[in-house]
Residue, then its C-alpha position, 0 to 999 in steps of 0.5 A: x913330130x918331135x920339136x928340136x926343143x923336145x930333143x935339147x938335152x937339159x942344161x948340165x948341172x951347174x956348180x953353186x959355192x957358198x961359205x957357211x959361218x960356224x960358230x967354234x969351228x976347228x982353225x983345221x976345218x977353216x975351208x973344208x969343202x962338202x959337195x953335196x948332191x941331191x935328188x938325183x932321180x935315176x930313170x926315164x925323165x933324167x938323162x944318164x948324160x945328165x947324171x954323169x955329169x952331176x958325179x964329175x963335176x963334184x968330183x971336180x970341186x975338189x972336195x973333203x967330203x961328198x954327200x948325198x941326200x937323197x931321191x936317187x930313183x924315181x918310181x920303179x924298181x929297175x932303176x935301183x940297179x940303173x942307179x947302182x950304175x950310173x953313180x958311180x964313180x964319186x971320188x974324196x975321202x969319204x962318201x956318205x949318204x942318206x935315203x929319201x922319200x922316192x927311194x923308200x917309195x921304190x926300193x929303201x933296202x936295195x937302193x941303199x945297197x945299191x950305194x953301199x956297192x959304190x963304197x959309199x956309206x950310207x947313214x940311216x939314224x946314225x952318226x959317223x965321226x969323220x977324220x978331216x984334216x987332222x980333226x974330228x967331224x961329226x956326219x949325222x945321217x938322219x932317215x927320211x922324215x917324209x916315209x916316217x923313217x927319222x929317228x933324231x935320238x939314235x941318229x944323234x946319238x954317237x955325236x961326240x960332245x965339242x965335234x961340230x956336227x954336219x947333218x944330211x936330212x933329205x927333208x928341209x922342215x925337219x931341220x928345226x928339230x935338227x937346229x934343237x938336237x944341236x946341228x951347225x949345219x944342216x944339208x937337204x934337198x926335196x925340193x926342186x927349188x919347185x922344179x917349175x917356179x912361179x913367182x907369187x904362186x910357187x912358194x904359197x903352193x908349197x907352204x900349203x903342203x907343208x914345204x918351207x924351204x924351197x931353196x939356198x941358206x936359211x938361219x935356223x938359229x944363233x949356231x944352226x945354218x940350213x942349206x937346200x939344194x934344188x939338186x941334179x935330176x927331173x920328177x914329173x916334168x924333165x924341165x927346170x924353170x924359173x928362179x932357184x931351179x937350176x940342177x946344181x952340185x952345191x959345194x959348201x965351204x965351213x969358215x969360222x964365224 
């Protein structure tokens, strides 16, 4: 027999503002809102419910941009089509976004058409220059690191000298590497925020495989900030517990330094 727990639809993802310093912002992008949402993981384990919860509330913190970092399905290649779905509907300026590991693992081709379908953009190793408030920006989309698909010379390759430079990487760790190519502020996901977190115990388990960054802001140099976001869906487990993993629509506003 089924709990009642076991049929609980899991709490809607949760809205998480911060301000990010940027050194030499344009007085023009003083409050420039970036709703960032990651780790969507359409199927089985992430109710559509949840899912569309995530696409209006991002739609409601009333963003110049939206972006999408990555893990839009889980395992299986029908949920590239569900997904196509299920996400859409995103509504600012521009939408963009990049691959992450699980859509590579799944289907890289069709799931980026799937968000092509939407009218998003979806940048794989490239740099687009945005029109935000009446001054450039650029939108630097680097590939999914974890399948090896990064490629940070061509992906910083058409980023203007003197344009601060947003980046969206699904992986965390490659953002050191980012920070020396000349990113102002870097936005990933991957994580969870440890999807089950344990005090003491978490964070060792996932320095051990390679993961530095469970979740929030991290200083990645004089000029480079990193956000990770424990984003919106499940994987392996549909439940969310412990500090930093709540399912989140992160929104990040730019301030001059």
């Amino acid at each position: 027999m089924r709990t009642h727990s076991a049929q609980m639809p899991p709490p809607p993802p949760r809205v998480s503002e911060h301000e990010v310093r940027v050194h030499g912002l344009d007085p023009r992008h003083d409050g420039v809102r970036i709703a960032q949402l990651s780790d969507i993981h359409v199927g089985n384990m992430t109710p559509e419910a949840h899912v569309r919860a995530a696409i209006e509330t991002a739609n409601g913190t009333n963003p110049d941009l939206i972006v999408l970092t990555g893990d839009y399905v889980c395992w299986r290649r029908h949920e590239v089509a569900m997904a196509a779905e299920q996400l859409g509907g995103l509504r600012a300026p521009r939408v963009l976004a990049v691959l992450g590991n699980h859509d590579y693992f799944t289907w890289g081709a069709g799931m980026a058409s799937a968000l092509e379908q939407n009218g998003y953009e979806v940048l794989r190793n490239q740099t687009t220059v945005a029109d935000v408030r009446g001054a450039p920006l650029a939108m630097v989309g680097v590939d999914d690191p974890v399948t090896r698909h990064d490629d940070l010379e061509a992906a910083f390759k058409g980023a203007p000298a003197g344009v601060k430079r947003i980046v969206l990487c699904h992986a965390p760790d490659r953002a050191p590497a980012l920070a020396q190519w000349g990113a102002d502020l870097v936005l990933s996901g991957h994580t969870h925020g440890g999807q089950i977190f344990v005090k003491g115990i978490t964070d060792r388990l996932m320095k051990r495989i390679g993961l530095n960054y469970r979740r929030g802001m991290y200083p990645m140099s004089e000029t480079c900030t990193l956000y990770v976001t424990p984003g919106v869906g499940f994987s392996g487990v549909t439940k969310r517990v412990g500090e930093g993993t709540d399912a989140e629509v992160a929104v990040l506003t730019l301030r001059a330094a």
